[in-house]
N, CA, C and O of each residue as an XYZ file, in Angstrom:
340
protein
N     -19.470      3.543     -7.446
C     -18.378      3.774     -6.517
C     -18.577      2.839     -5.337
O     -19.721      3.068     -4.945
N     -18.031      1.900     -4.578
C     -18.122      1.357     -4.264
C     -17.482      1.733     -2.615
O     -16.554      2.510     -2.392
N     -18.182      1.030     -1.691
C     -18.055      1.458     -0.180
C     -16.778      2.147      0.110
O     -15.846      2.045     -0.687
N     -16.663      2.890      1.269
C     -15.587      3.333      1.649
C     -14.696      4.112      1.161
O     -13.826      4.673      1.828
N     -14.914      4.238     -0.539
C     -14.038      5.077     -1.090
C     -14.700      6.554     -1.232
O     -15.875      6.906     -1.126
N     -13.349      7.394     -1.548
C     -13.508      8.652     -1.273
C     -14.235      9.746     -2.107
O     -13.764      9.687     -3.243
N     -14.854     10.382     -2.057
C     -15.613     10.524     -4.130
C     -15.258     12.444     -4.005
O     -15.822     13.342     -4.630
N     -14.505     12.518     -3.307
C     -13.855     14.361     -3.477
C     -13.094     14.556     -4.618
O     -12.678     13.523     -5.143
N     -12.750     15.796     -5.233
C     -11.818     15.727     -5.813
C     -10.454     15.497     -5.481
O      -9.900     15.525     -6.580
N      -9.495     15.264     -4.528
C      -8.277     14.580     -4.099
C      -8.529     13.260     -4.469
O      -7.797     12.589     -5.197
N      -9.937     12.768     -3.781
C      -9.813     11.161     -4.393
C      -9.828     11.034     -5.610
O      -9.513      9.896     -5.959
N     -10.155     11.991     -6.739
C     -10.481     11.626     -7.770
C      -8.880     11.515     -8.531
O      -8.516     10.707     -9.385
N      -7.961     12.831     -7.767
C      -6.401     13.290     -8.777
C      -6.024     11.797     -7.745
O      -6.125     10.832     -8.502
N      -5.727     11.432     -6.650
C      -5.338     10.209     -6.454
C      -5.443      8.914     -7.310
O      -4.893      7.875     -6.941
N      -6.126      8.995     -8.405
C      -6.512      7.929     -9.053
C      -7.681      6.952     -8.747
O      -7.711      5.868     -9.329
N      -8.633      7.293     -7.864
C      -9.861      6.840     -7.397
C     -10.565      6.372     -8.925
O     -11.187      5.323     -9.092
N     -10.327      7.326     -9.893
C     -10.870      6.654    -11.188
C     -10.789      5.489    -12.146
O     -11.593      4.928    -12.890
N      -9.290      5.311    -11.793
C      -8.996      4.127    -11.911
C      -8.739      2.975    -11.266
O      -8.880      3.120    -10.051
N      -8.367      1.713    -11.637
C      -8.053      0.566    -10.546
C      -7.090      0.797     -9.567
O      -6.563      1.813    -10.019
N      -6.446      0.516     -8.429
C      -5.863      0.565     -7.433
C      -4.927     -0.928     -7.929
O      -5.437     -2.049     -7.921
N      -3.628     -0.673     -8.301
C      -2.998     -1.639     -8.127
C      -2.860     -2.560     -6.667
O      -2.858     -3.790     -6.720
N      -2.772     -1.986     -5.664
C      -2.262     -2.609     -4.311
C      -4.015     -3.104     -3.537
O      -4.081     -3.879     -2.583
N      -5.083     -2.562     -4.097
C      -6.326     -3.391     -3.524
C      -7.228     -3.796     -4.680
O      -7.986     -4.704     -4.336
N      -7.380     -3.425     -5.895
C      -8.419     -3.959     -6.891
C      -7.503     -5.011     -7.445
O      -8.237     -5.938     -7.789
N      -6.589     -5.230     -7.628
C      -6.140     -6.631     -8.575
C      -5.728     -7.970     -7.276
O      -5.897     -8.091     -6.063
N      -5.143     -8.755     -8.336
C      -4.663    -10.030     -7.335
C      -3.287     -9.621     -6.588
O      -2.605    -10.374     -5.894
N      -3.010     -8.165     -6.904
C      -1.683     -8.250     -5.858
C      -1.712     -7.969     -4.397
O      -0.761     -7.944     -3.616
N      -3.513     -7.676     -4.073
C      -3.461     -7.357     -2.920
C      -3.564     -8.705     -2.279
O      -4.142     -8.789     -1.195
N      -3.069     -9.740     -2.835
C      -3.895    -11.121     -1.609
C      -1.669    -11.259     -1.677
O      -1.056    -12.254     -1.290
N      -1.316    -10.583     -1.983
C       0.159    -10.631     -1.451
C       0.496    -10.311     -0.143
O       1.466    -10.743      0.479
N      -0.856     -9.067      0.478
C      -0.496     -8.521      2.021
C      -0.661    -10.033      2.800
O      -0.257    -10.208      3.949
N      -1.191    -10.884      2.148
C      -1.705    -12.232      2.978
C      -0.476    -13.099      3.475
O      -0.384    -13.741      4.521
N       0.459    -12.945      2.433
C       1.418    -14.081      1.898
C       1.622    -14.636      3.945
O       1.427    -15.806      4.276
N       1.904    -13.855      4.688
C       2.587    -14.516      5.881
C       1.690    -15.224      6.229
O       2.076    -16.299      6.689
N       0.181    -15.013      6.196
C      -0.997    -15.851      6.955
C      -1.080    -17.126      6.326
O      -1.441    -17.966      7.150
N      -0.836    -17.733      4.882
C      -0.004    -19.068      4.554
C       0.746    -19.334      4.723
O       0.838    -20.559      4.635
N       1.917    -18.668      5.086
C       3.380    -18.999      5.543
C       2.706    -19.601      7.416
O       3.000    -20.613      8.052
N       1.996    -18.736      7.676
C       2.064    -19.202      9.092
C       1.709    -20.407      8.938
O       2.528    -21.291      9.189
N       0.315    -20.757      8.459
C      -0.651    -21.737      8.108
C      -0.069    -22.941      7.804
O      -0.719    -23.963      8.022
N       1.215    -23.023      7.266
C       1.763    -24.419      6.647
C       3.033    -24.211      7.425
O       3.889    -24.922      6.901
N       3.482    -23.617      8.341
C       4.921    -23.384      9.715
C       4.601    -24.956     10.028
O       5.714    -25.391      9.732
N       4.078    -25.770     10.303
C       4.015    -27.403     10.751
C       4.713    -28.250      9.129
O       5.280    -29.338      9.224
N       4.592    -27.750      8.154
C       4.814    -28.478      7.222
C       6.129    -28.197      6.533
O       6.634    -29.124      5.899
N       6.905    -26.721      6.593
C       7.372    -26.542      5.342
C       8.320    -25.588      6.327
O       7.845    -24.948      7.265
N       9.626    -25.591      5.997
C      11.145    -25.343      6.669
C      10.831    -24.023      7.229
O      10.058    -23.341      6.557
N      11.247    -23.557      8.254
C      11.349    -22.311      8.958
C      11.668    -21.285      8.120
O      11.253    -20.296      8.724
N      12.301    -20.808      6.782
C      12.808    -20.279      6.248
C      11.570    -19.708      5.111
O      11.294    -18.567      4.740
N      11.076    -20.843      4.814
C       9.180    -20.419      4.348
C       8.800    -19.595      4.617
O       8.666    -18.500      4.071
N       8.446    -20.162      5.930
C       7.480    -19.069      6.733
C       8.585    -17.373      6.869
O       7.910    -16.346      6.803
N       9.615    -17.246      6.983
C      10.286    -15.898      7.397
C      10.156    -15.379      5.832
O       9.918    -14.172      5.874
N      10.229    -15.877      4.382
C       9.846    -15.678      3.224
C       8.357    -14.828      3.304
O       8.128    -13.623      3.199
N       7.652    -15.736      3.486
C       6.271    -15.722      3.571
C       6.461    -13.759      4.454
O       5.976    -12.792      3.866
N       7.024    -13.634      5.483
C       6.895    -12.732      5.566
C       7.312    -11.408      5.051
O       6.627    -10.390      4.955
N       8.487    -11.587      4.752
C       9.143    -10.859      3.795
C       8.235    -10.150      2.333
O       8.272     -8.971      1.980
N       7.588    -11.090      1.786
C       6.691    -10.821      0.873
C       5.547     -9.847      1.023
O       5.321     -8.885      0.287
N       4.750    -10.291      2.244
C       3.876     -9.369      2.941
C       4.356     -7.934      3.148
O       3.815     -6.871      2.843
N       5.446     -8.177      3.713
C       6.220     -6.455      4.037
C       6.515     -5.436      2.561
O       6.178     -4.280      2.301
N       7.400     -6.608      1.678
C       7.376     -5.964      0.432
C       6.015     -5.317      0.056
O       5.988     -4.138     -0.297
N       4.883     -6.067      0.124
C       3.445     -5.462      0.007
C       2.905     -4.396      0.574
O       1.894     -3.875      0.105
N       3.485     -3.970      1.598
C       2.842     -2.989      2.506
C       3.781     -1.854      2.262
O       3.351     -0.739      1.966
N       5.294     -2.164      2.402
C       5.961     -0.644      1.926
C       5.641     -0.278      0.486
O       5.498      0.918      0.232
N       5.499     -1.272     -0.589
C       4.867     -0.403     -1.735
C       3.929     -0.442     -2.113
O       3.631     -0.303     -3.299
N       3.140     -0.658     -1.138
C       1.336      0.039     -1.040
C       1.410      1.694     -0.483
O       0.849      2.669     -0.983
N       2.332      1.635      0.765
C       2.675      2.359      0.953
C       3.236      3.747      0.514
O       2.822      4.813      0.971
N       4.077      3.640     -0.283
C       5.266      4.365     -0.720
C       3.843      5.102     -1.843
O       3.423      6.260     -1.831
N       3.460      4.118     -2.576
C       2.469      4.431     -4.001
C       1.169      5.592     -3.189
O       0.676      6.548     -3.788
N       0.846      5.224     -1.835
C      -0.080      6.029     -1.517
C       0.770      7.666     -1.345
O       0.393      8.777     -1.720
N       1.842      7.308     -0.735
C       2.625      8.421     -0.312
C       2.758      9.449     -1.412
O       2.157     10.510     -1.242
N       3.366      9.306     -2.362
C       3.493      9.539     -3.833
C       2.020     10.189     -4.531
O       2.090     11.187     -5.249
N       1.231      9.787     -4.357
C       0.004      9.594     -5.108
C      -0.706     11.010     -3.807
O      -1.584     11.813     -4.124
N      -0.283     10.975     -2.937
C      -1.061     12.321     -1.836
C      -0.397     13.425     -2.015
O      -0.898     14.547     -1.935
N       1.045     13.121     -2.327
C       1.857     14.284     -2.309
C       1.683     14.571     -3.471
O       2.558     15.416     -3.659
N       1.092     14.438     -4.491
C       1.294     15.101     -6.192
C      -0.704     15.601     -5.835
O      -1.254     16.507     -6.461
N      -1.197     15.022     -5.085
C      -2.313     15.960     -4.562
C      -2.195     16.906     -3.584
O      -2.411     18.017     -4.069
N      -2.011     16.938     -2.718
C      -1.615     17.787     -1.952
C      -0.086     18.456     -1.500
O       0.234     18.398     -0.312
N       0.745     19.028     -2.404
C       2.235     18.989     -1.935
C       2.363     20.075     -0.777
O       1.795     21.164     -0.687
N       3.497     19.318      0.294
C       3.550     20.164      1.318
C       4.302     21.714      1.012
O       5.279     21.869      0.278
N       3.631     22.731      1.720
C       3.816     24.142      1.553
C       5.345     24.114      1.836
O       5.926     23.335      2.591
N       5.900     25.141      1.066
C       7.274     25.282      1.182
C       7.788     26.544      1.492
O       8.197     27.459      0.778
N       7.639     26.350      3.202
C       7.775     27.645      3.815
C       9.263     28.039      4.218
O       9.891     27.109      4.724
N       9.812     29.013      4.113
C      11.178     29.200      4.692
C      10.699     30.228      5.691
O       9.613     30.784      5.527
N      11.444     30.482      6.672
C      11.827     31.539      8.261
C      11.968     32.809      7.021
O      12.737     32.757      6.061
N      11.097     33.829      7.310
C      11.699     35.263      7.227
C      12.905     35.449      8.076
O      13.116     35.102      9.238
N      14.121     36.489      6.662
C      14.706     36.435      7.303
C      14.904     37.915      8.321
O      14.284     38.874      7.861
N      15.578     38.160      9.447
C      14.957     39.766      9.528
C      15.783     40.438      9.187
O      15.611     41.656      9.145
């Protein structure tokens, strides 16, 4: 198990057992994409670089969304209603 990760059982129904699409494969060097877009802003049309960011964001809302998803089928929020009197 390797640093930082979580070794409870939530981490485990989260999928801790398996690979992490959004940090164990090559799609996580996608959160990067703007830090080359910035990196080559002297070379390559303004429209690049606003790409470049766009990509990054795509990366983070569905890193996002997948964690969201993946907590709530572990932990789903209680579904309380008001007594009524």
């Amino acid at each position: 198990m390797g640093a930082g990760r979580a070794a409870g059982p939530a981490a485990r129904a989260m999928g801790h057992g398996e690979p992490d699409l959004y940090r164990d494969t090559w799609v996580r060097y996608l959160g990067y994409a703007n830090e080359v877009g910035e990196s080559f802003r002297p070379l390559v049309p303004v429209p690049v670089v606003w790409a470049s960011y766009g990509v990054a964001t795509a990366y983070v809302t569905a890193d996002a969304i997948d964690k969201g998803r993946k907590a709530a089928t572990v932990t789903p929020l209680p579904q309380t209603r008001p007594e009524s009197l």
